[in-house]
C-alpha positions as CSV (number, residue, x, y, z in Angstrom):
1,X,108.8,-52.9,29.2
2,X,109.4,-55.0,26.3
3,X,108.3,-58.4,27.9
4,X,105.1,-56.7,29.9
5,X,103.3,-56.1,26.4
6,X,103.4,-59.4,25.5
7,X,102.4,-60.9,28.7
8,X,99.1,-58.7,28.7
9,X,98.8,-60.0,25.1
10,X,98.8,-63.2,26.2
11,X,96.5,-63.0,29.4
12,X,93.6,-60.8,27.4
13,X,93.8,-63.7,25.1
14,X,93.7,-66.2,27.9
15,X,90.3,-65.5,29.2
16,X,88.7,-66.8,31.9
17,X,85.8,-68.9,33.0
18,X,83.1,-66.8,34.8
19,X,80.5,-67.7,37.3
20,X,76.8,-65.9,38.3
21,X,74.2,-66.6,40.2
22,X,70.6,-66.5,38.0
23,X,67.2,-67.5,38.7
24,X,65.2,-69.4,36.3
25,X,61.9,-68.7,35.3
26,X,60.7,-72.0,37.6
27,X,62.1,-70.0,40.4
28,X,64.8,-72.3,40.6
29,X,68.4,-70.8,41.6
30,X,71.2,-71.8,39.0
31,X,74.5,-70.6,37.8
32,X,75.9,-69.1,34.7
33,X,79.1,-70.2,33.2
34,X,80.9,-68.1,30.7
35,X,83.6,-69.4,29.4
36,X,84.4,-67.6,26.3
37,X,87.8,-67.3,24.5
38,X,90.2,-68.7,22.7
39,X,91.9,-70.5,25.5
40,X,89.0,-72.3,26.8
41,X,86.5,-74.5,25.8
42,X,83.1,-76.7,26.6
43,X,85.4,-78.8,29.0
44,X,86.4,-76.1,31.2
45,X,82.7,-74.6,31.2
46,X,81.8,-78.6,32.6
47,X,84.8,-78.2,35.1
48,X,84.0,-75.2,36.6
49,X,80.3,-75.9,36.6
50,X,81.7,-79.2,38.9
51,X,83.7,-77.2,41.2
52,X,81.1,-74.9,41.8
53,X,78.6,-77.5,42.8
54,X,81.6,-78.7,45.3
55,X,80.8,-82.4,43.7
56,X,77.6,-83.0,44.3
57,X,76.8,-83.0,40.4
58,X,74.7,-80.5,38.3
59,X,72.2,-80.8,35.8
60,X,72.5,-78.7,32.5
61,X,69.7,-76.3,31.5
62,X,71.2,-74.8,28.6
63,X,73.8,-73.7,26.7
64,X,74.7,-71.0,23.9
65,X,77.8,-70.6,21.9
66,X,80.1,-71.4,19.0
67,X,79.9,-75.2,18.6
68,X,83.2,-77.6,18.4
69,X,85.0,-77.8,14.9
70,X,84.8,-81.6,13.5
71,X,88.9,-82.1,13.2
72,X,88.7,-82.1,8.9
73,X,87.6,-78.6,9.8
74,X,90.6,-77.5,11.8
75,X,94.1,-75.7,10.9
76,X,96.9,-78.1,12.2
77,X,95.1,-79.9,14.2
78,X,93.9,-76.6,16.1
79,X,90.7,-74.4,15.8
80,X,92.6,-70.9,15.3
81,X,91.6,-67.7,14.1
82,X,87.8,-67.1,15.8
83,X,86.8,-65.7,18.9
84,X,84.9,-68.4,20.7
85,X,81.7,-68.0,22.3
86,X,80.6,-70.2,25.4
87,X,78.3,-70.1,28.2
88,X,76.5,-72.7,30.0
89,X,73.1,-72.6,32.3
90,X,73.3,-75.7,35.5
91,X,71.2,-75.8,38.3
92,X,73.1,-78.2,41.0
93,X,71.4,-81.1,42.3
């Protein structure tokens, strides 16, 4: 019991990057990328968004979130202590 409450700690934490199907208002069909938390970042939005077009390459619409800290702005070298935001629009080509 004592280890499981730290694991689940740890995996709400984590996070996870999340994909949906949405329609723009062009009509065009394109996906939604959350990929919000601590544990992730704008790379792993772009790296999902890559594996979900299987390759072929996507073209960003938009994107909303908490921008990167400039490294004078971090703690140790690491940006700690705020819930991160993230989530990317890409239509695949």
């Amino acid at each position: 019991m004592n280890k499981i409450l730290p694991l689940t700690a740890v995996l709400a934490l984590a996070g996870c990057t999340t994909t949906s199907d949405t329609y723009l208002k062009n009509g065009e069909q394109g996906l939604t990328i959350d990929c919000s938390g601590e544990a992730n970042s704008w790379a792993s939005c772009y790296e999902k968004a890559d594996a979900s077009c299987a390759g072929t390459g996507y073209r960003i619409v938009g994107t909303d979130g908490t921008p990167s800290l400039k490294e004078s702005d971090k703690t140790l070298g690491k940006d700690v202590g705020n819930f991160k935001s993230r989530s990317v629009v890409v239509v695949c080509k």
